[in-house]
Residue frames as qw, qx, qy, qz and C-alpha x, y, z in Angstrom:
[[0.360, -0.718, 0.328, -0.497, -2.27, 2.58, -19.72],
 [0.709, -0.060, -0.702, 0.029, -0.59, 0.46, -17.05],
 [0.575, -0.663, 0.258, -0.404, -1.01, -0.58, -13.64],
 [0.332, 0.169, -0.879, 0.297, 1.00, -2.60, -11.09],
 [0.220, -0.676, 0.354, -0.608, -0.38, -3.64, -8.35],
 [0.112, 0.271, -0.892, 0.343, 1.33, -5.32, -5.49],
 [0.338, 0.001, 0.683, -0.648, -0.26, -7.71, -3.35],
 [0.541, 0.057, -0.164, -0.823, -2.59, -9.07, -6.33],
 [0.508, 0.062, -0.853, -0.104, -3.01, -12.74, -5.29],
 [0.128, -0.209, 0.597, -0.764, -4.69, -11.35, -2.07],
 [0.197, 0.547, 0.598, -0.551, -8.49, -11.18, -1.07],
 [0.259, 0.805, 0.179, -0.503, -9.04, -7.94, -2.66],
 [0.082, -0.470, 0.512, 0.714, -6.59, -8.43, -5.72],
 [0.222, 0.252, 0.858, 0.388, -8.45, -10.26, -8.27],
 [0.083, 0.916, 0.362, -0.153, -11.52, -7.27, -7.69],
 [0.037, -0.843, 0.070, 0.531, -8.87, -4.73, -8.14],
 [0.257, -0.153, 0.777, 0.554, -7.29, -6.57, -11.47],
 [0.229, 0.443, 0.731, 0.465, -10.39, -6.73, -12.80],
 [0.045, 0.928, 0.191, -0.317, -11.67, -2.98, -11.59],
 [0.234, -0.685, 0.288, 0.627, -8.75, -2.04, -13.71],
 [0.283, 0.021, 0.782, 0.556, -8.27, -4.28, -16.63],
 [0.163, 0.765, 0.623, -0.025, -12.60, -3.17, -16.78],
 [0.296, -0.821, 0.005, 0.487, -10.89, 0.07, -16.87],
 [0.634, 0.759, -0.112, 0.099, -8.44, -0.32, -20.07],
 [0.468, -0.736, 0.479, -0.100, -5.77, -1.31, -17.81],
 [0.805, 0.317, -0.502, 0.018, -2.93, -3.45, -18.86],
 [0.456, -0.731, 0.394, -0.321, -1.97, -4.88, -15.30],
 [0.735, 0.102, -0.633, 0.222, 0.69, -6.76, -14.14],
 [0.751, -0.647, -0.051, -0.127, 0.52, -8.07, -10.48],
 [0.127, 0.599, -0.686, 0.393, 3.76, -7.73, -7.95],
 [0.881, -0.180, -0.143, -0.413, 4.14, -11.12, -5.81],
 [0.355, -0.693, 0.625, -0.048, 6.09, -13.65, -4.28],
 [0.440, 0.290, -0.783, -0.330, 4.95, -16.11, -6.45],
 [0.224, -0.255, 0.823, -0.456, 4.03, -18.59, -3.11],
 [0.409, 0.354, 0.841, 0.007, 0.42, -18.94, -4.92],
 [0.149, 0.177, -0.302, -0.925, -1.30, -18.21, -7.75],
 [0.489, 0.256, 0.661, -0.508, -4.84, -17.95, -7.91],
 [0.295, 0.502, 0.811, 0.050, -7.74, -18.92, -10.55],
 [0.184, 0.903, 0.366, -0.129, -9.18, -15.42, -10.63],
 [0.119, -0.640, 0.367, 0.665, -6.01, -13.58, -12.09],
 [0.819, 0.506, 0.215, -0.164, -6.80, -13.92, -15.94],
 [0.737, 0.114, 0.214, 0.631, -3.89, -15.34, -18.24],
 [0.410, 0.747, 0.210, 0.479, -3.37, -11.78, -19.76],
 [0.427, -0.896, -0.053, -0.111, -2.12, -10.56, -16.47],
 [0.660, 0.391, -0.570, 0.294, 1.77, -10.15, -16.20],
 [0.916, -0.325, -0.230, 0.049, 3.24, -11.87, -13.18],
 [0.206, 0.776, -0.486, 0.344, 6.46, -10.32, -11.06],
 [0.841, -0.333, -0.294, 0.308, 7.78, -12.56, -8.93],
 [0.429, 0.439, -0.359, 0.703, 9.88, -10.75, -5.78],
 [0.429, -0.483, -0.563, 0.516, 9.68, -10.19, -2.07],
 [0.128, 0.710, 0.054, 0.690, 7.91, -6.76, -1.95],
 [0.508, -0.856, -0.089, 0.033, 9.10, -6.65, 1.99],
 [0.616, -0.475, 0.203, 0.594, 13.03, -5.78, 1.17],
 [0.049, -0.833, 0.139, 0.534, 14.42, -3.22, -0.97],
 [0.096, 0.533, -0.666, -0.513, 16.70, -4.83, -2.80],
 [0.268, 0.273, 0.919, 0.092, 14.07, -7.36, -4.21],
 [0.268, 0.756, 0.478, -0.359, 11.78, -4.75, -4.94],
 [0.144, 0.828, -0.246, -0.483, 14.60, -2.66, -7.07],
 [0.014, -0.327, 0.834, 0.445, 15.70, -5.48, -8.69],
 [0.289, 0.360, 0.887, 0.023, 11.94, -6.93, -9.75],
 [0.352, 0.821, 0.386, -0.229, 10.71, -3.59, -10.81],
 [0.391, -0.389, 0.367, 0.749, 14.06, -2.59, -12.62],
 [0.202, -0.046, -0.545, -0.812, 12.79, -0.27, -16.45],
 [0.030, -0.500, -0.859, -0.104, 9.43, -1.00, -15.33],
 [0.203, 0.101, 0.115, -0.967, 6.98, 2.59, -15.28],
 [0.039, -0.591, -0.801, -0.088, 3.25, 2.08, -14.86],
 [0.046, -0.564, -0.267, -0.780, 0.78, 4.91, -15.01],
 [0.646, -0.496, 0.114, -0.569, -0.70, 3.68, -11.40],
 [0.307, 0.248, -0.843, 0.366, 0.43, 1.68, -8.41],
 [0.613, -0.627, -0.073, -0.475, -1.87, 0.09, -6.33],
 [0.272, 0.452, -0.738, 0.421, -0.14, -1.07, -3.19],
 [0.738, -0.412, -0.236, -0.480, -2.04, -3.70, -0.85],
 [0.962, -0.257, 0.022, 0.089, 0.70, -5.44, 0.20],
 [0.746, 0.077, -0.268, 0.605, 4.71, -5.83, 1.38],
 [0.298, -0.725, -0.277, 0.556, 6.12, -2.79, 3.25],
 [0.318, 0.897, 0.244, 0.187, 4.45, 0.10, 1.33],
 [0.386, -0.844, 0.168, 0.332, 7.45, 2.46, 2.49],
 [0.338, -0.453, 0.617, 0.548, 10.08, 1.14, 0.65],
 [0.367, 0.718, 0.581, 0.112, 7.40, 0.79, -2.53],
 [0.008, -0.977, -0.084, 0.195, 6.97, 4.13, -2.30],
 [0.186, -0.779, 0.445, 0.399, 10.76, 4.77, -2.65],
 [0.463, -0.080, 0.778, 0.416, 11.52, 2.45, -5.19],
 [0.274, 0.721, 0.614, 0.168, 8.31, 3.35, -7.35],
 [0.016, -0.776, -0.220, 0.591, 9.50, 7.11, -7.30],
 [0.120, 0.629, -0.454, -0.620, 9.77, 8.47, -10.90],
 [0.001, 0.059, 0.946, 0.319, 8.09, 5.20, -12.02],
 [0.038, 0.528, 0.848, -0.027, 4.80, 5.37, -11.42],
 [0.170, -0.499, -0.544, -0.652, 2.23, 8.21, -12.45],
 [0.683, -0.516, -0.152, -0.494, -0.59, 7.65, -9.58],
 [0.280, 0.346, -0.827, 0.344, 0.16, 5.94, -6.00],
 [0.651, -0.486, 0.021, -0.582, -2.42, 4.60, -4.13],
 [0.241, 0.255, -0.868, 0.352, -1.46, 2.78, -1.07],
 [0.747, -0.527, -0.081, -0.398, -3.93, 0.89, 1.44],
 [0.148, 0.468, -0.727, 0.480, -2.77, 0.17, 4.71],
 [0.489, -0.376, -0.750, -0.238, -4.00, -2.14, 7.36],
 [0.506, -0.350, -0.408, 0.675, -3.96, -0.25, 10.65],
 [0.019, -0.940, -0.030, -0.340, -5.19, 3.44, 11.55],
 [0.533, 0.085, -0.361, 0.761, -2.21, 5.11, 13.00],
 [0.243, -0.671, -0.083, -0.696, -4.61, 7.80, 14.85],
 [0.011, -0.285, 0.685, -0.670, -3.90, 8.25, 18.78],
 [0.364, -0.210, 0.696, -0.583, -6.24, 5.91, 20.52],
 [0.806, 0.180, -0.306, -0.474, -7.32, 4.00, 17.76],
 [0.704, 0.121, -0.655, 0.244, -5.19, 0.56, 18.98],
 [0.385, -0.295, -0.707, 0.514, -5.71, 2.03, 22.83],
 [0.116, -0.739, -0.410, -0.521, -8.47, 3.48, 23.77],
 [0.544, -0.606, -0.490, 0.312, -7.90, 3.81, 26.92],
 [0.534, -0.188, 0.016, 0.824, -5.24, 6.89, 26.12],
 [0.006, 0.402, 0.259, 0.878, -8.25, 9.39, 25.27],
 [0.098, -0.477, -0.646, 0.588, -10.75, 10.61, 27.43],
 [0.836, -0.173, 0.481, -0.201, -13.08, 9.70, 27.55],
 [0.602, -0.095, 0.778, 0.154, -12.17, 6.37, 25.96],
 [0.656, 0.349, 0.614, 0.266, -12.28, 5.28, 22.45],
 [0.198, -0.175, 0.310, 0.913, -12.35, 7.48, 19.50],
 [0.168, 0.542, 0.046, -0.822, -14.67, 9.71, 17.62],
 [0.482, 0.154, 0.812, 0.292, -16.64, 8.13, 14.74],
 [0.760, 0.624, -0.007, 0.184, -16.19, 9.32, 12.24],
 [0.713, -0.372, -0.053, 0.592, -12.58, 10.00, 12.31],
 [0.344, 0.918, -0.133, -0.144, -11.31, 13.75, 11.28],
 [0.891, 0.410, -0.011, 0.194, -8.70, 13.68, 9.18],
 [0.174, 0.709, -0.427, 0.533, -6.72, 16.12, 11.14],
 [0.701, -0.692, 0.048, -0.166, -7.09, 14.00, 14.24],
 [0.088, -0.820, 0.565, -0.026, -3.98, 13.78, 16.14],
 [0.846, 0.221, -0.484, 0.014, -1.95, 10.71, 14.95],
 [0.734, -0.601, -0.042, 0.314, 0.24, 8.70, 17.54],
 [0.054, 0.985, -0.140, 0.086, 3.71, 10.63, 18.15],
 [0.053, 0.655, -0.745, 0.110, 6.26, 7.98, 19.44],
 [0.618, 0.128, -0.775, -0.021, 7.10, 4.26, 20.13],
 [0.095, -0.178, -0.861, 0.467, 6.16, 4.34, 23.66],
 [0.546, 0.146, 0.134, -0.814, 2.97, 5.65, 22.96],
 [0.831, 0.126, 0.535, -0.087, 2.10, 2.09, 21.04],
 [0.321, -0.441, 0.616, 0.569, 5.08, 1.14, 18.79],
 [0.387, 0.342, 0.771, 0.373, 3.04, -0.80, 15.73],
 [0.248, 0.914, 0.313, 0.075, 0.52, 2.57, 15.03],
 [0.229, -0.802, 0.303, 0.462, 3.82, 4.93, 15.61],
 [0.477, -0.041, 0.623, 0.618, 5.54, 2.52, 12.62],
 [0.450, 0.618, 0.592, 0.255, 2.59, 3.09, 10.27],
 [0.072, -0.940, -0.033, 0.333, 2.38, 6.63, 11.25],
 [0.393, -0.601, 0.505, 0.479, 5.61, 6.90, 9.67],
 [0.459, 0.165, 0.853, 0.187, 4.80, 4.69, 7.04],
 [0.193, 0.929, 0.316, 0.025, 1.65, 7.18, 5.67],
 [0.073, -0.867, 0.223, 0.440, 4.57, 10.27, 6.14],
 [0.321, -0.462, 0.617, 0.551, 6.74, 8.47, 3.69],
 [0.444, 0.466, 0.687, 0.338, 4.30, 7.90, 1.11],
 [0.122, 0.913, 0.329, -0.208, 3.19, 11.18, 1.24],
 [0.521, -0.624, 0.391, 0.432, 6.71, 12.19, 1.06],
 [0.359, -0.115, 0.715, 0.588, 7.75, 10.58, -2.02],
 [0.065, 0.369, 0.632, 0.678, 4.69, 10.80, -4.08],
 [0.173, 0.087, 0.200, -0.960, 3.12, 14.38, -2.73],
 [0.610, -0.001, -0.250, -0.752, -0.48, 13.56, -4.56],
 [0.285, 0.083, -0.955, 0.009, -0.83, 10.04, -3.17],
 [0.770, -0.381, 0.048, -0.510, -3.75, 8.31, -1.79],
 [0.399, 0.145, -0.901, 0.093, -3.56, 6.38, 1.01],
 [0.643, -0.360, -0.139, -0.662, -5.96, 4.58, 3.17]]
């Protein structure tokens, strides 16, 4: 079995390389190359490419199919499209809730939001409502979009 996943020189990659490789995972890490850490073990393969532009992303993952994508990092959207018919599994994590009053509370009433969050609460709806949660918003539709069974978080 293989996995990609992007973003693995983060924080959280070196836990998710080795939650995988502990797995039976043969994982190779998507990157810009800028640093490479200690905790990635030599058996890990190495992509080097800018996963925030398209045509860096189609031309670093060119014949490549993995059973699972994890996606922690660059701009999961165009991932998503590029990774369609290549990948098995998609799991994206975003950083940002895109849910209406999560980035202003003030815009519910009362104020703030509902903890827990339902999953059907009402997401934001447009760029003047608050332009960065509107992107993501978008962002979550196009994963879904391309790979129907995706998780994202």
């Amino acid at each position: 079995m293989k996995a990609l996943v992007v973003g693995g020189t983060g924080p959280t990659g070196p836990y998710l390389v080795q939650g995988l490789m502990a797995r039976g995972y043969e994982v190779s890490i998507f990157h810009r190359g800028t640093h490479e850490i200690p905790e990635i073990p030599p058996e890990v393969e190495h992509i080097h490419g800018d996963p925030h532009f398209m045509e860096t992303i189609e031309e670093s993952l060119a014949g490549r199919t993995f059973d699972i994508a994890v996606v922690t990092y660059g701009r999961i959207r165009y991932l998503a499209q590029a990774l369609v018919g290549k990948v098995g599994r998609f799991v994206s994590i975003g950083g940002v809730a895109s849910y209406r009053g999560y980035m202003r509370p003030q815009d519910l009433s009362p104020a703030g939001m509902p903890i827990p969050v339902p999953e059907d609460a009402p997401l934001v709806a447009s760029e003047d409502e608050h332009r960065f949660s509107y992107l993501i918003a978008q962002t979550e539709q196009a994963v879904l979009e391309y790979h129907p069974e995706a998780a994202h978080f």
